[in-house]
N, C-alpha and C positions, 0 to 999 in steps of 0.2 A: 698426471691429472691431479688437483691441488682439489681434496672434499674438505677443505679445514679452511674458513676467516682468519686468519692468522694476525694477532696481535702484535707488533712491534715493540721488543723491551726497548724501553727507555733508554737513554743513554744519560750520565749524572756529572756533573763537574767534578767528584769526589768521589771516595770507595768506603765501602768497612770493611773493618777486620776487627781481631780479634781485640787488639788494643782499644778497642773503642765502647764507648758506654751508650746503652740503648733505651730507653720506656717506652712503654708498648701503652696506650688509653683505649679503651671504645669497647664495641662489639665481640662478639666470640672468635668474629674472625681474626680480628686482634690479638687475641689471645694463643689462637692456633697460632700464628706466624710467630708471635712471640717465646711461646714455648717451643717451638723450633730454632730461633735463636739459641734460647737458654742449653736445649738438647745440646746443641755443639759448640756450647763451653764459650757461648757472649757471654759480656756481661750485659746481662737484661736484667730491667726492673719490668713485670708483665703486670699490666690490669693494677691500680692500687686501690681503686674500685672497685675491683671485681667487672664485669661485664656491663656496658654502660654504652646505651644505642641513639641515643639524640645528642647533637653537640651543644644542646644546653646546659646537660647534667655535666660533660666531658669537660665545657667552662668551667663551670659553677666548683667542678673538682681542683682542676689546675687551680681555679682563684684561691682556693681554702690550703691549699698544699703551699703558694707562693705566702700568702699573709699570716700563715700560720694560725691559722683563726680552729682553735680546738672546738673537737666536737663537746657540745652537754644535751642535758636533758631535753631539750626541747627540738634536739635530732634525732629522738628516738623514737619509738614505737609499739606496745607492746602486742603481737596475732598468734596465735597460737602457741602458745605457751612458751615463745620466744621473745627475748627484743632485737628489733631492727634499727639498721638507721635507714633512713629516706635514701641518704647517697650513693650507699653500698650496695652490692649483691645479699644476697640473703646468705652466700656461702660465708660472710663473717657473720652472721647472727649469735645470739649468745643465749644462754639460757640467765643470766641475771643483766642487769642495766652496769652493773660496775664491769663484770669482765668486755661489755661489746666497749666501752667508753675506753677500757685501756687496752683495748685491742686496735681500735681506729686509729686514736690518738697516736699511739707508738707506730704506727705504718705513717699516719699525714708527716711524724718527724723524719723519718726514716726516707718517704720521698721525695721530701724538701731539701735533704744532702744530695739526692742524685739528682734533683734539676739542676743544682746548681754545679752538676759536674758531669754532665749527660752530655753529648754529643749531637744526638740524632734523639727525636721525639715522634713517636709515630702513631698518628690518628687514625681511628677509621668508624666512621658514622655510618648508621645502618639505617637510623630512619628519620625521618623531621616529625615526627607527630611527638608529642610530650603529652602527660598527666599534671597537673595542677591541682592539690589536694584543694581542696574548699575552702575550709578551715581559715587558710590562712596567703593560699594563692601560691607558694612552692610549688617549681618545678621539680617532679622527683624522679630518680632513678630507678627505683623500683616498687610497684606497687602491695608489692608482699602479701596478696592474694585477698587484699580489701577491697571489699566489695568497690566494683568500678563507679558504683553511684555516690562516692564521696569524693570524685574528680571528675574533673573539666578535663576534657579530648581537644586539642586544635592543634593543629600545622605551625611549625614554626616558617616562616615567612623567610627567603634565602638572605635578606636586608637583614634580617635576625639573626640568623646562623652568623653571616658576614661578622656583624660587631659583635657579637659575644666571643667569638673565636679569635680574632682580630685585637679586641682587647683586652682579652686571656694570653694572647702569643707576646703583647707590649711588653706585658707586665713580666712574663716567664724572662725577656731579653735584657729587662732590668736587672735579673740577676745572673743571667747566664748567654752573655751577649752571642757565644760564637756560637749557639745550638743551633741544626740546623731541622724544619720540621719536616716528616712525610704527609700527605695526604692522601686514604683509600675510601672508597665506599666500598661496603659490605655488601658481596652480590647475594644474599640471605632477603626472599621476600618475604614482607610481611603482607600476609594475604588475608590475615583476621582483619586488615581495612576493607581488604574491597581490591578489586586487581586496578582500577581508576585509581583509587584512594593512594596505593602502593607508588605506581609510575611517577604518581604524582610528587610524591612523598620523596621517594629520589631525585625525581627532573631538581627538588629547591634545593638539596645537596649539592646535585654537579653544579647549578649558577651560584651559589655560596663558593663554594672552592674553586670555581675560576675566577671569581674577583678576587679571593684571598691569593690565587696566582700571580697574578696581574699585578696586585699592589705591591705584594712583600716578595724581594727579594731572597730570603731566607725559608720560603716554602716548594714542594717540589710535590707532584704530584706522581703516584705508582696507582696503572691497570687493571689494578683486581677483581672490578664489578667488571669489566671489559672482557675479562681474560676469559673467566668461568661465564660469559651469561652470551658471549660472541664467538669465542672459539671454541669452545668445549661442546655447549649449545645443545646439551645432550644427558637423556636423563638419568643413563648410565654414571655420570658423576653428580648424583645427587641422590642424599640419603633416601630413605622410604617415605618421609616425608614429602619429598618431589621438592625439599624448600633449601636445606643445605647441604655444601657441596663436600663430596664426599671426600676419605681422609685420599685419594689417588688425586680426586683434585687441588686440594689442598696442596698435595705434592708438586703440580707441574705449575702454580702460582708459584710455590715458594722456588722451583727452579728457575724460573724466568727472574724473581727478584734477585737469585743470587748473580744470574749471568750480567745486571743490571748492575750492580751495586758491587762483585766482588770481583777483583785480580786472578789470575788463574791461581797464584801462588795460597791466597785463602783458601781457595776452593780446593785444591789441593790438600790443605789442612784439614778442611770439613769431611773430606774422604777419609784422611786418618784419622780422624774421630770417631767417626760412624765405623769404621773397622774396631774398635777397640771396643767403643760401645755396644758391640755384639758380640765381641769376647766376653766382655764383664756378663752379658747378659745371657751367655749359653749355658745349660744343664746338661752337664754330662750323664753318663749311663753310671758312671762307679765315682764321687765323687771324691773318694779317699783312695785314688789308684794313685801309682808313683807318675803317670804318663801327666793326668790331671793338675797334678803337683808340679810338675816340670811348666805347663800350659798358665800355668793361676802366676808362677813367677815370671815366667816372660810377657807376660801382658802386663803385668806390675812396673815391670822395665819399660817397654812401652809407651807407657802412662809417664813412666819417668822423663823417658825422652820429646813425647811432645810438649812438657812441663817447662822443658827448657829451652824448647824453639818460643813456648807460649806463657811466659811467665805470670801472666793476668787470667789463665785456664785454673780452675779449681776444682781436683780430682779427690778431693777426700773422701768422698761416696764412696765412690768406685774401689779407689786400696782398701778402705775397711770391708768392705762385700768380701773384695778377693782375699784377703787375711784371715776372716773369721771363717771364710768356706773353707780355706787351704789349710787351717792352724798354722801361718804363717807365726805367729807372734811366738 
């Protein structure tokens, strides 16, 4: 007897692997799947935003990353004895205006070399409602704990999503014709609207991204709101909040994207990764025993040999951990 909706992974005209270059933009969920890339030794660029839930702010980011258009003063912000920028998380915040400016600024250069050498681009929008400071009508990415009565609340319209995204992906193809894009929605409700407000708020995501299907060629769309909110459907994978899914969910998304997306012979590698990466990460009982010592250099070997199956894998964490614990040096 079948108690499970069972989702069907996708199937993709093309795979990843290790060789290939990856940017993660959007929501948290974003970030989880991306730092699971990174875990197993992709190359991922995750979040250059920081965490970023409407696909207007997701545009407005790619646009400023492709023209190069420098942050200044008038992307700033000063709340609590921080400055902000409007576009960012609050996790680059600075305590003066010169370090957050040459902190963004050297990230907007920094991700402007991997668009244009990125493979795979992977979006995931969480919600259509946006903020628009007063002031001056900016849409912004985060409100940085000012008072909501110095912003306009509205729905961005799926005809809006459509072209702001649409001609964010133009312009990225301008410089980096063969990228190819993902598209998810974040199965994370936002329930501070309202559970109407919420549904609704998604329904103009999914018609936004099946006309972005429909027209471009070079877009593809992965299950994730489907996965967790259809099959899983259960509150067992959802934190104490009852709103996001929890890190076991998290897990059986990101195995469905692998069975989706990788070769057995990847995944095969991803296993040896994860094996090593729990060697690097074990505590022994005596750390300065000769058995330990024996343990610390053949995982270093290890390391050495997936190095050379994987020559775009970069373990220098890992040998310096195991060195400085071992007094290898």
């Amino acid at each position: 007897m079948q108690l499970q909706t069972i989702v069907p992974s996708p199937s993709y005209p093309f795979q990843i692997n290790h060789s290939h270059r990856l940017i993660t933009m959007g929501s948290c969920f974003t970030e989880n799947i991306g730092n699971k890339f990174s875990e197993l030794k992709f190359n991922t660029y995750v979040n250059p935003f920081g965490q970023q839930y409407n696909p207007a702010s997701i545009a407005n980011g790619m646009n400023r990353i492709i023209q190069q258009q420098w942050f200044g003063d008038d992307d700033v912000i000063y709340q609590d004895e921080l400055f902000h920028s409007w576009q960012h998380h609050s996790d680059f915040s600075k305590p003066t205006k010169e370090e957050l400016l040459t902190s963004i600024n050297a990230t907007l250069k920094e991700t402007f070399d991997w668009f244009k050498k990125a493979d795979y681009l992977l979006l995931t929008f969480g919600t259509s409602h946006i903020y628009e400071w007063k002031k001056d009508g900016r849409i912004v990415s985060n409100c940085h704990k000012i008072s909501g009565s110095e912003f306009n609340l509205r729905f961005l319209s799926p005809d809006e999503i459509f072209e702001k995204i649409n001609h964010s992906l133009d312009a990225l193809k301008q410089i980096n014709p063969s990228v190819k894009i993902f598209l998810t929605i974040s199965p994370v409700r936002y329930l501070a609207f309202g559970f109407f407000e919420n549904n609704l708020s998604k329904a103009n995501l999914f018609v936004a991204i099946e006309k972005l299907l429909k027209t471009r060629s070079d877009c593809f769309y992965f299950p994730a709101y489907e996965i967790v909110m259809d099959e899983l459907r259960d509150y067992r994978f959802f934190t104490e909040d009852f709103l996001h899914p929890t890190r076991l969910a998290s897990q059986i998304v990101w195995g469905k994207l692998c069975d989706s997306l990788m070769d057995m012979e990847t995944k095969k590698k991803n296993d040896e990764i994860t094996k090593v990466l729990a060697a690097v990460a074990h505590k022994p009982r005596n750390p300065n025993s000769l058995a330990q010592e024996k343990f610390k250099k053949s995982t270093i070997e290890k390391i050495k040999l997936l190095q050379s199956k994987l020559p775009n894998t970069n373990w220098e964490t890992e040998i310096k951990k195991l060195k400085v614990v071992s007094n290898l040096e």
